[in-house]
C-alpha positions in Angstrom: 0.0 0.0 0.0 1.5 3.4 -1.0 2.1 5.8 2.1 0.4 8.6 0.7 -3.3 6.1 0.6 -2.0 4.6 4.0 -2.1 8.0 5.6 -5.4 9.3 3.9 -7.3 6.3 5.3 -5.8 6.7 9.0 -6.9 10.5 8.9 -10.6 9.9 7.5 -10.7 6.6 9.9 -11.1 4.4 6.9 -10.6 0.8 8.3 -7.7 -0.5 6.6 -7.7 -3.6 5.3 -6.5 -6.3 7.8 -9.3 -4.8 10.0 -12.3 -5.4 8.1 -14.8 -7.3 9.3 -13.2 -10.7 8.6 -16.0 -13.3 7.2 -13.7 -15.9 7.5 -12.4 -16.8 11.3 -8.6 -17.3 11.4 -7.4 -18.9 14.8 -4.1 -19.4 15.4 -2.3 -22.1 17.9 -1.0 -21.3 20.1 -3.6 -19.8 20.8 -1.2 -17.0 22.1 0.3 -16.3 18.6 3.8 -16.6 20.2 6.1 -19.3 19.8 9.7 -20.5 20.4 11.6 -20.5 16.8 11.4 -23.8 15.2 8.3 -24.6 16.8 5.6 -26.6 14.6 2.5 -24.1 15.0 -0.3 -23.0 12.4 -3.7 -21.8 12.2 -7.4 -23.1 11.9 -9.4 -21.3 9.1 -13.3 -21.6 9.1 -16.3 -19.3 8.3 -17.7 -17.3 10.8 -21.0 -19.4 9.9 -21.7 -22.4 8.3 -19.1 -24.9 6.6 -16.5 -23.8 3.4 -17.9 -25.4 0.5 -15.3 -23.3 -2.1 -11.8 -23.5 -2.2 -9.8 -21.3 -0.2 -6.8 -19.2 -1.5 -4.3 -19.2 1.2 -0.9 -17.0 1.0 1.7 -16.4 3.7 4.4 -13.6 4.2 7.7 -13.5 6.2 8.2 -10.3 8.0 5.2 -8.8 6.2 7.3 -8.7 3.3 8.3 -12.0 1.3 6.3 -15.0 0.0 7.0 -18.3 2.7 6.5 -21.2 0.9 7.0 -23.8 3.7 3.6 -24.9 4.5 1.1 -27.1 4.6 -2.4 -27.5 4.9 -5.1 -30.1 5.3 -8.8 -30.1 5.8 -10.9 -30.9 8.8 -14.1 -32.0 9.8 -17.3 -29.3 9.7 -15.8 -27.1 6.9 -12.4 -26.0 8.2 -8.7 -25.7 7.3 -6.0 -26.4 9.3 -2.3 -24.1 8.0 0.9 -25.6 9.3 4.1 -24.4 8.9 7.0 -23.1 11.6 10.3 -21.1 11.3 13.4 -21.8 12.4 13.9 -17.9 13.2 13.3 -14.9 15.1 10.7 -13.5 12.9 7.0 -13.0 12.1 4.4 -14.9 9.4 1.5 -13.5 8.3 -1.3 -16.1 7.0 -3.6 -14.5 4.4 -6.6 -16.1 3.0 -9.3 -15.4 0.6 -12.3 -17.1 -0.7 -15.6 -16.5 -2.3 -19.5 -17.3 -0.6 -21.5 -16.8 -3.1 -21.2 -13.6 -5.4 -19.3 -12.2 -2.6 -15.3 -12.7 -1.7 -14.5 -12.9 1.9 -10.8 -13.4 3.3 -9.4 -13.1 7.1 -6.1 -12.7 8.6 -3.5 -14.8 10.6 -0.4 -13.8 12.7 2.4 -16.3 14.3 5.6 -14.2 15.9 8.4 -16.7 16.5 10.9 -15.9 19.4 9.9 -12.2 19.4 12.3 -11.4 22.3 15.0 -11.8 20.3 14.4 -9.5 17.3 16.8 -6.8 16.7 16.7 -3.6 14.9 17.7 -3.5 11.4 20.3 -0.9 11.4 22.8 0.7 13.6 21.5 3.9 15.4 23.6 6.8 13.8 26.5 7.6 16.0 25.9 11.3 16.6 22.2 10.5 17.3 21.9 11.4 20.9 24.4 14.4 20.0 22.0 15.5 17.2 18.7 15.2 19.6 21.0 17.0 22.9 21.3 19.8 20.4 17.7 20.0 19.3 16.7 20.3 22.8 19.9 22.9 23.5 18.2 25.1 20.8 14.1 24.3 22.0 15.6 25.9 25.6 16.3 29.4 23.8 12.7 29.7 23.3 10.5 30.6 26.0 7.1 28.8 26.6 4.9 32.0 26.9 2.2 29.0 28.2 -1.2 30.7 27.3 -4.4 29.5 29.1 -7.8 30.1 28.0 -10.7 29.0 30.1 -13.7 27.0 29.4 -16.3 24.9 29.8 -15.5 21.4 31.5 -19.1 20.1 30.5 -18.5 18.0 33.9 -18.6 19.2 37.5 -15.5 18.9 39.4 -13.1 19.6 36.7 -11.6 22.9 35.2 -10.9 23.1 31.7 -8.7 25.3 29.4 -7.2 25.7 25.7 -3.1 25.7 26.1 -1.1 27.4 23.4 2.6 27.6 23.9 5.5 29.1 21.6 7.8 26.7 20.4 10.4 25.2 18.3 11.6 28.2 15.3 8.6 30.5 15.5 5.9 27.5 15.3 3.3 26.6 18.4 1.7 23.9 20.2 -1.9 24.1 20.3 -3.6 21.5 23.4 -6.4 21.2 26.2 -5.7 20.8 29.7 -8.3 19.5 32.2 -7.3 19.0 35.8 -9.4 17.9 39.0 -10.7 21.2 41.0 -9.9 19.9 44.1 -7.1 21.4 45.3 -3.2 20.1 45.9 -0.5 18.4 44.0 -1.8 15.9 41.1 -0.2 12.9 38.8 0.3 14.3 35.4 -1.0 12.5 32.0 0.3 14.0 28.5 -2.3 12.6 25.8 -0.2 12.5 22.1 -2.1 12.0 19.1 -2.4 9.2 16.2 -2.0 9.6 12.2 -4.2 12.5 10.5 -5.1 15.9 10.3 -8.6 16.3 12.9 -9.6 18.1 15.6 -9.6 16.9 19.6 -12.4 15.9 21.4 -13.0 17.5 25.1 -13.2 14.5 26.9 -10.3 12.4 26.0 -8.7 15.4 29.0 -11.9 15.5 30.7 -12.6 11.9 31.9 -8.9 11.4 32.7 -8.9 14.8 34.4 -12.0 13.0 36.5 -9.6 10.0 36.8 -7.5 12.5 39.5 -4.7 12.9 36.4 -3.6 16.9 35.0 -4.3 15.8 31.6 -3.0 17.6 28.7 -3.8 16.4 25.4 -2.0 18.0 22.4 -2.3 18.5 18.4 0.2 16.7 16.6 0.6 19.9 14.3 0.8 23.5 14.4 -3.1 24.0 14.2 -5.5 25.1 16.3 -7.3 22.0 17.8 -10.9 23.0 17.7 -11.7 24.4 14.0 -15.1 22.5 12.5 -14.6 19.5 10.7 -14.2 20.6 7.5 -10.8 22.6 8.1 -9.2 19.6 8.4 -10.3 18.0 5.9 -9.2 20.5 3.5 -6.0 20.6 5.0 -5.6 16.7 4.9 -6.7 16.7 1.2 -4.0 19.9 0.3 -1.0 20.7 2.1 -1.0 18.1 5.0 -2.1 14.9 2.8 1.3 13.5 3.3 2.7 15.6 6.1 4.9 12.1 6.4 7.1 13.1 3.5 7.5 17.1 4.1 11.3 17.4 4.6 12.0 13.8 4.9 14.9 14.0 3.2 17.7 15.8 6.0 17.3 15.6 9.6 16.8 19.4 9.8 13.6 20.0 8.1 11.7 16.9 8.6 8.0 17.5 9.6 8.5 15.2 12.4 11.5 17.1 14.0 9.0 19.6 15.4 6.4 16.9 16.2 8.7 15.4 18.6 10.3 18.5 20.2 6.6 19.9 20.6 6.1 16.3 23.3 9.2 17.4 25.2 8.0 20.6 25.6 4.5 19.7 26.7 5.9 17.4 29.0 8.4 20.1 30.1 5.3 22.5 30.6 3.7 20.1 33.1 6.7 18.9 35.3 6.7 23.3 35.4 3.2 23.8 36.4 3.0 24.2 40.6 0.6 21.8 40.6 2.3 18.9 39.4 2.8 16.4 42.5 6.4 15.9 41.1 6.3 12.5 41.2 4.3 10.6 38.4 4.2 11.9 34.7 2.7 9.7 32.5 2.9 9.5 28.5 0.1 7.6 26.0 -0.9 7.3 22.8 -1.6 4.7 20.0 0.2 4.5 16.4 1.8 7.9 15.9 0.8 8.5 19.3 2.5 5.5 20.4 5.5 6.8 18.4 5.2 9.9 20.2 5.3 7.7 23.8 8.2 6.3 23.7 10.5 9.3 21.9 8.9 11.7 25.1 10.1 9.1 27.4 13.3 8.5 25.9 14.2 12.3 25.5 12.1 13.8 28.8 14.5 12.3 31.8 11.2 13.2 34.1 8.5 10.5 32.6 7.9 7.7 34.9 5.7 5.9 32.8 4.8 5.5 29.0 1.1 3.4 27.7 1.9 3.1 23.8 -0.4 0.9 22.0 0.8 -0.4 18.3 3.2 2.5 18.0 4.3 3.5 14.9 7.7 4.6 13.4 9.6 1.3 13.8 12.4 -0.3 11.6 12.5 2.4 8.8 14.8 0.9 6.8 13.0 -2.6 7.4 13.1 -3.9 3.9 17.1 -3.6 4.1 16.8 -6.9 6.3 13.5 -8.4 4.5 11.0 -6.8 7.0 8.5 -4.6 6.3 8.6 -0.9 8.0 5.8 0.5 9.8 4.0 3.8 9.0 5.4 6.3 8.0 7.2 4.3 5.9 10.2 6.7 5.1 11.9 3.7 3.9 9.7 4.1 0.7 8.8 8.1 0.8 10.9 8.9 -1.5 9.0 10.1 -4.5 11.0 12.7 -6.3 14.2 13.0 -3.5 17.7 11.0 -2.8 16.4 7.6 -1.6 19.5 7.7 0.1 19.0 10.6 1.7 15.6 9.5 3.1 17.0 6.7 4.2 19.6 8.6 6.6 17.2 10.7 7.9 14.9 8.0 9.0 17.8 6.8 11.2 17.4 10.0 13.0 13.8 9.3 13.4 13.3 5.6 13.6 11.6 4.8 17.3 14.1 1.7 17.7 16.9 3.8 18.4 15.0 6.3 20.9 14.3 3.2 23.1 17.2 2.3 24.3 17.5 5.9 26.1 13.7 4.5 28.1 14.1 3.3 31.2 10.6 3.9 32.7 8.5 1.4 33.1 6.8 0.7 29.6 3.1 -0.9 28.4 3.3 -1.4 24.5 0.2 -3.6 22.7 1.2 -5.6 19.4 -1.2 -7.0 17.1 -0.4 -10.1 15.0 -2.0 -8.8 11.9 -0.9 -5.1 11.8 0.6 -4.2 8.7 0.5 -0.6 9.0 3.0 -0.8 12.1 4.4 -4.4 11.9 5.4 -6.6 14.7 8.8 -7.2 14.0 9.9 -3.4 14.2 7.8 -3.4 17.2 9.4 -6.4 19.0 12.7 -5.3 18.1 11.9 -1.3 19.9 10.6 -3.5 22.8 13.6 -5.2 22.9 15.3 -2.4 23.2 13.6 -0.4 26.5 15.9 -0.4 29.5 13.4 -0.2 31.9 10.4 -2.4 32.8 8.4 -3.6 29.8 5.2 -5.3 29.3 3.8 -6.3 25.7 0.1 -7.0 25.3 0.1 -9.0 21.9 -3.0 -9.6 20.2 -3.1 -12.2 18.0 -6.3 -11.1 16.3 -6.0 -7.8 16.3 -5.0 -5.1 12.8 -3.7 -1.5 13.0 -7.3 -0.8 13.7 -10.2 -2.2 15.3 -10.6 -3.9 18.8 -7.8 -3.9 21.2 -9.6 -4.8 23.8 -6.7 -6.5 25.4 -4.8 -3.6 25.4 -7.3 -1.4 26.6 -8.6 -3.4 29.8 -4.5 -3.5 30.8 -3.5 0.2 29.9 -6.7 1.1 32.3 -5.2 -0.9 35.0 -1.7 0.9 34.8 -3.6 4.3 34.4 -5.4 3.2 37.7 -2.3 2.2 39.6 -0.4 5.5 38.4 -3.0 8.1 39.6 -2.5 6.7 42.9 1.4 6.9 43.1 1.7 3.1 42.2 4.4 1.5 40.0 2.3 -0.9 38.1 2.5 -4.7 38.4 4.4 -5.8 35.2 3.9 -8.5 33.3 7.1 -10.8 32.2 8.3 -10.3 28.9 11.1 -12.7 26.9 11.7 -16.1 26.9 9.6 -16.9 30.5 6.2 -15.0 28.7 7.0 -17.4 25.7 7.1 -20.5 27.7 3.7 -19.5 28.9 2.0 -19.7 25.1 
């Protein structure tokens, strides 16, 4: 899928295609989708209702990027399929497969990680990379904050609410909403950072964490204001921001994602400022580019004690260079009309795999087994990297979008635990999670 139709869909919340609603039912075992390398594992494949009475077209990828031909398949009582294969790798294999009921074709989707723990990035982080990023920050510091607050209405008793502009990075400005309990006294702090697209906020992504006990901030990924109607985004997805991915892409210096990332320090730098911060627990989330956002605010703010990133985005860049697939943006491939080479060095400067090895806060970070927008492998391999206390959720069902229930039900139970001044309980990750598939 080209980058520029990838992003368009994420902004109009077009359901990409590993997440439609999947006629056929694809069940992998272990049931966990995890499994030691060189383990025989596979999948069932079955209609959601009634029995298969066509053939079934059945494809599988390594790393999201290469036909696997080792496989086999067999059929089963009642209808069903039953896909075997293993891999005698670190690595991930996605099962595709496709048939017809009736006039109408239906397909479903399959994922299988193997040894997941011991995936690696696929380059070498750039040498002058923490130099580069210490000197970003260096210049950030010149300009002041000049925090702006403009209050409003909560639409929920007990909790203040405001719009938050601050100056930032070379004359551009960070555009948010704050809610915070109106109780008085020191509070936890949340910073809310944004997925893919060009849209407004919504009130009560601060609001009901603000009821939560948290000071919630919730920022725009871009220098916009965050609550035009619906239609000036639009426009501006469909014109100048329709792939705000590629702007600049090709030198470290004028990437549109060098002030995306500076503007999270900032914010967080705006809350550990603000007298009522308990100076104790900040707290980072987001999903996809938000979960990109995460973990670079964690790795670059020395102050976050915890991050929530769910399928975060910006993993393995230069995947294909070692036969995996990158996930979004995709700089690996945005290269329409530049240097590819140049692209290519730049995403080093970007790529979230080689921010996480400068995280050392405790870390939640949800995987599903069928996202090809952000794959697993690039994933695993930033998880791999955290210093700190890390917990994966993995999902073996679960696309880019859709349900991640999973995720959702644990990142609540961290949020619940952090409000109150608790490290959260964390769940094993490595070799002792995959003996428990």
């Amino acid at each position: 899928m080209r980058p520029r139709l990838l992003l368009a869909m994420l902004a109009s919340g077009t359901v990409v295609a590993g997440a439609l609603a999947q006629s056929l039912v694809v069940q992998p075992w272990p049931a966990s989708g995890i499994a030691p390398a060189g383990s025989k594992v596979g999948w069932t494949v079955r209609l959601a209702e009634g029995a298969l009475r066509q053939d079934v077209t059945l494809r599988l990828k390594l790393n999201g990027l290469e036909p696997f031909a080792a496989w086999s398949q067999r059929k089963l009582p009642g209808g069903a399929i039953a896909v075997e294969t293993t891999l005698d790798r670190p690595g991930w294999l996605l099962l595709e497969a496709e048939t017809k009921v009736g006039d109408r074709v239906v397909a479903g989707q399959g994922g299988m990680a193997f040894s997941p723990w011991r995936l690696k990035p696929c380059t070498q982080r750039p040498k002058d990379f923490d130099d580069f990023w210490q000197a970003k920050l260096r210049e950030l510091a010149k300009v002041p904050m000049n925090p702006r607050l403009e209050r409003a209405d909560s639409g929920s008793e007990g909790v203040e609410y405001y719009r938050v502009q601050l100056d930032h990075f070379r004359g551009s400005k960070i555009h948010g909403q704050l809610a915070k309990p109106t109780k008085a006294g020191k509070l936890p702090a949340l910073l809310i950072v944004q997925w893919a697209g060009v849209y407004p906020l919504q009130r009560d992504w601060v609001v009901s964490r603000a009821k939560m006990g948290f000071l919630t901030l919730n920022i725009m990924a871009h220098d916009l204001p965050f609550d035009r109607p619906k239609e000036f985004y639009d426009e501006l997805s469909r014109g100048p921001l329709a792939n705000y991915a590629a702007i600049g892409n090709d030198d470290r210096e004028t990437s549109y994602f060098l002030r995306m990332y500076l503007s999270c320090y900032r914010a967080a730098e705006y809350l550990v400022r603000r007298p009522d911060w308990n100076g104790r627990t900040l707290v980072v989330t987001g999903g996809s580019q938000g979960g990109l956002q995460t973990i670079v605010t964690a790795a670059l703010h020395p102050k976050v004690t915890a991050g929530l990133a769910d399928v975060p985005a910006g993993c393995d860049q230069n995947g294909p260079l070692a036969g995996r697939a990158p996930g979004w943006p995709m700089w690996h491939w945005q290269t329409q009309g530049k240097d590819p080479q140049k692209v290519r060095r730049t995403a080093e400067y970007f790529d979230v795999v080689h921010f996480a090895r400068r995280v050392r806060c405790p870390m939640l970070v949800g995987v599903g087994l069928i996202d090809t927008v952000c794959p697993p492998p690039g994933v695993f391999a930033m998880v791999n990297e955290l210093r700190g206390a890390k917990e994966t959720v993995v999902m073996p069902s679960a696309a880019h979008v859709g349900d991640h229930g999973p995720y959702w039900r644990r990142s609540e139970e961290w949020l619940r635990d952090l409000v109150r001044d608790r490290r959260p309980s964390v769940r094993p990750w490595g070799e002792e999670a995959g003996r428990g598939s």
